[in-house]
N, C-alpha and C positions, 0 to 999 in steps of 0.2 A: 467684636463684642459677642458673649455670650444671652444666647437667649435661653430661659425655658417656657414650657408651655403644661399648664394643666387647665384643662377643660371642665372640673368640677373640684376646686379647691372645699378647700372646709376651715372651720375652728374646730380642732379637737378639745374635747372636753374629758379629759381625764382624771378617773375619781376613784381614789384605794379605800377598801374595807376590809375590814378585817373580817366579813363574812358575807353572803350574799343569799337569801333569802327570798324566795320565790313568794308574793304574795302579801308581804310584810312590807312596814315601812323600814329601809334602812339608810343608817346616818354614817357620811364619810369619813374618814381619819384623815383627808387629805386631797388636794384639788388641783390641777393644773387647765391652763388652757393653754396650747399652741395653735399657731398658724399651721392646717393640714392641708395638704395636698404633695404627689410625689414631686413633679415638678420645682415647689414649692421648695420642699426639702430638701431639692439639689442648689437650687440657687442660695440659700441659706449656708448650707456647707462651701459652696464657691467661694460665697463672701468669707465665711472665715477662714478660709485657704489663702485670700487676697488676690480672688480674681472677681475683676467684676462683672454686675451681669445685670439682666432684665427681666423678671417676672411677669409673661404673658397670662391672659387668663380671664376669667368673668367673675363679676361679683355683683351682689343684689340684697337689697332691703339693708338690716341696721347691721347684720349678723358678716356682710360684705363691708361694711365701711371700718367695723372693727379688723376684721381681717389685713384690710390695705392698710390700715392705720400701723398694727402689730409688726406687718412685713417691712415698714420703712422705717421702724422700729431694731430692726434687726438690721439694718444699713443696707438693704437690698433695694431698687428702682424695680417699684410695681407700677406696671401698666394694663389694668385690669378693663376691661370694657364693664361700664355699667348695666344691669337691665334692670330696667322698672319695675317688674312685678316676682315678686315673689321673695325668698331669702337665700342666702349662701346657707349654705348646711351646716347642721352642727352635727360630728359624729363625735358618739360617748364610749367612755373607753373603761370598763368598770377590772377593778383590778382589785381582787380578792383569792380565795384560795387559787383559784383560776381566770383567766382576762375573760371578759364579755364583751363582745364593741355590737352597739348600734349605731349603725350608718344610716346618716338624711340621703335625701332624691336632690335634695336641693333645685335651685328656678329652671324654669324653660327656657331654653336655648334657640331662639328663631332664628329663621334664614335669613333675619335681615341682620340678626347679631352676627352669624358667623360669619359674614360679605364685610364686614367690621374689621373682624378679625384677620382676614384673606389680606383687605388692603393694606391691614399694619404690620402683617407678614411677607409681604409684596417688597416693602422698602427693605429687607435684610438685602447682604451681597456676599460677593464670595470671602468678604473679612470675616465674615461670621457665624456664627457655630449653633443648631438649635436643638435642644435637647426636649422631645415627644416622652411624658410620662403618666403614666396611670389609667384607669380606668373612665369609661363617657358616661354621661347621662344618659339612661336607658333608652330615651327618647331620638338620641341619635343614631346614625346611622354607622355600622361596624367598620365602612371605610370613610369613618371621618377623617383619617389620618393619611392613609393612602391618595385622597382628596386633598388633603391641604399639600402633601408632597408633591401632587402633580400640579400642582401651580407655580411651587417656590422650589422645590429640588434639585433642578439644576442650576441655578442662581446665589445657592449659598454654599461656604466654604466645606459645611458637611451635618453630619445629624447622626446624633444618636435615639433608639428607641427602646423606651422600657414598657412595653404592654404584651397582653396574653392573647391566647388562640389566632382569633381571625383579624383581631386589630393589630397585631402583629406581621402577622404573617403578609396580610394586605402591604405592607409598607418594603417585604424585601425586594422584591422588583424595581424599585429607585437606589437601592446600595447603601443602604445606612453604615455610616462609620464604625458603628458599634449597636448590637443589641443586647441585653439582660436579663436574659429571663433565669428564674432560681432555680433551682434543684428539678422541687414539684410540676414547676413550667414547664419544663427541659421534659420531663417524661411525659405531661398531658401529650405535646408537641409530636412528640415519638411513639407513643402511646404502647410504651414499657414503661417496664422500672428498669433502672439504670444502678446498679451497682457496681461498677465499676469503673476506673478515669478513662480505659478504651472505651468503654459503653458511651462514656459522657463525651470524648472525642468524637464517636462514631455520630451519635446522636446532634453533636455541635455544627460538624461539617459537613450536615444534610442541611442544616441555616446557611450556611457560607456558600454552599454550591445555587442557594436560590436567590443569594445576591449580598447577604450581610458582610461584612469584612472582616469584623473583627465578631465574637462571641463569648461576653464572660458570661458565666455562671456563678451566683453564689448559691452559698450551700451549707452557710448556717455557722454552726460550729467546727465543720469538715474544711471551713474558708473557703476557697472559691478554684475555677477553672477556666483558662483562658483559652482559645484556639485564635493565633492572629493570623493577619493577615497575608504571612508569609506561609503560613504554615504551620509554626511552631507553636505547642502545646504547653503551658505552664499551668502547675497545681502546686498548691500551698495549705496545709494548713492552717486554723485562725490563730491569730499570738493568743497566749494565756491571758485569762483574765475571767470578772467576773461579770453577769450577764445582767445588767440594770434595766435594759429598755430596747427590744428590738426593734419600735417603730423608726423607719428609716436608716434602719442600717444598710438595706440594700442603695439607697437613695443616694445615702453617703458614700455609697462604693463606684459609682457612676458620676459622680464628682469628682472622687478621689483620682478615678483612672484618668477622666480628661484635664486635669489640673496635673497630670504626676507627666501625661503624654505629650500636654503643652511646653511643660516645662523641660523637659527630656527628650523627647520624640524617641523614646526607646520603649517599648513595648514590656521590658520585663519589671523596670522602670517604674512604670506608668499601671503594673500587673500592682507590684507591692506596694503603692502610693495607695491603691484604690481599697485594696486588703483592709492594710491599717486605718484607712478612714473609716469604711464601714463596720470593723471590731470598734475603733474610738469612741464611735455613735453609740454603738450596744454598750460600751463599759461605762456609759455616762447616764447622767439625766435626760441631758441636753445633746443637740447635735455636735458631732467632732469639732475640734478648734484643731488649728495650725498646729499648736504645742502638744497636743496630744496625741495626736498624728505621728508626731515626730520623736516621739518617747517612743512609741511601738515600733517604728522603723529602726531604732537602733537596733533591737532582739529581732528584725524578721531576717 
């Protein structure tokens, strides 16, 4: 079984105007809500890949029960630990000449919740697979993740990690199957700019020498960069198309690849599965489906 894990999911609340006015009341042209969280976003794309999975995570107050409700809605098995006080967050997504997002803090997270969470992560094995994504509650601590690996890490089949700086970094010493970080990541990380696919190799295989295995990078419109496990280096860039909604295209591309490496167990495979999923995402509303995916893979 496929697990993911987000630690501070949301309801995105996304709202277009045709202008946005500091100061002023203004009125929408248009509204969405989704289930947010990156995690969240991956197991969502799984499910419409046709793989299934389980949505770890925490949720709280009215704003969490809608959330669970939304994600079982989307045919995904959420197993949210509840907390009693406070809300799941709502983050706003203001979409006018330019994107604006306000991001919630959303509930506190106590020690006795995350022992919760340990022991329901305790029962994974080496069938199966956990995917660590996004950002913590600031209230936690930056190896929260490194923490949970050192309890489950050698007991389950493998893990990939999609976070920044030090909650990253913290996690490559247990050997993640796979880590993610974009472009922008890749050079905080290395603390250059990276212009070039040697710079981003260079830059890749100082991750892999401190224990990651595999390295993709995306990168936006330029698509993405691999360094596996063997060694070998793949770059592509994005198929054509037109740019609808970046939220979770990276998310979708960390689905794509373990769904394309499942299915394949070939690396280059598993490179142009993950590509076309994360463009899918971008060239839609909504997150990639199987058939869209599979439109762009004919032209990759």
């Amino acid at each position: 079984m496929i697990y993911t894990l987000t630690l501070n999911p949301s309801l995105d609340y996304i709202m277009t105007l045709d202008d946005l006015q500091i100061g002023k009341t203004n009125r929408s042209v248009s509204e969405l809500i989704y289930p947010g969280g990156k995690g969240i976003n991956v197991s969502i794309v799984l499910k419409n890949l046709g793989f299934e999975n389980k949505a770890l995570g925490f949720e709280a107050g009215f704003t969490g029960i809608a959330l669970k409700s939304m994600v079982k809605e989307m045919g995904v098995d959420a197993s949210f630990i509840r907390i009693e006080e406070g809300n799941t967050r709502i983050n706003v997504k203001l979409r006018g000449i330019d994107e604006t997002e306000i991001n919630g803090q959303g509930p506190n997270i106590t020690k006795e919740n995350i022992e919760e969470l340990m022991a329901k992560l305790e029962e994974l094995n080496k069938d199966d697979f956990l995917i660590i994504s996004g950002a913590i509650p600031k209230h936690l601590p930056q190896t929260i993740y490194s923490d949970i690996l050192n309890r489950i890490g050698n007991r389950i089949g493998g893990f990939i990690v999609d976070a920044t700086n030090e909650l990253l970094l913290n996690t490559l010493p247990y050997g993640p199957f796979m880590i993610k970080p974009n472009i922008h990541e890749l050079e905080e990380l290395a603390q250059m700019e990276l212009n070039t696919v040697d710079e981003i190799e260079k830059a890749a295989k100082v991750l892999q020498d401190k224990g990651a295995k595999n390295v993709l990078v995306s990168m936006g419109k330029d698509g993405a960069f691999l360094l596996d496990e063997n060694g070998t280096s793949h770059h592509h860039a994005a198929p054509k198309g037109v740019l609808k909604n970046s939220v979770g295209a990276g998310d979708s591309m960390v689905a794509g690849f373990l769904a394309g490496y499942l299915e394949n167990h070939d690396y280059s495979k598993a490179f142009a599965y993950g590509v076309c999923t994360g463009s899918a995402s971008a060239f839609s509303e909504n997150l990639a489906t199987r058939q869209e995916v599979e439109a762009l893979l004919n032209d990759f």
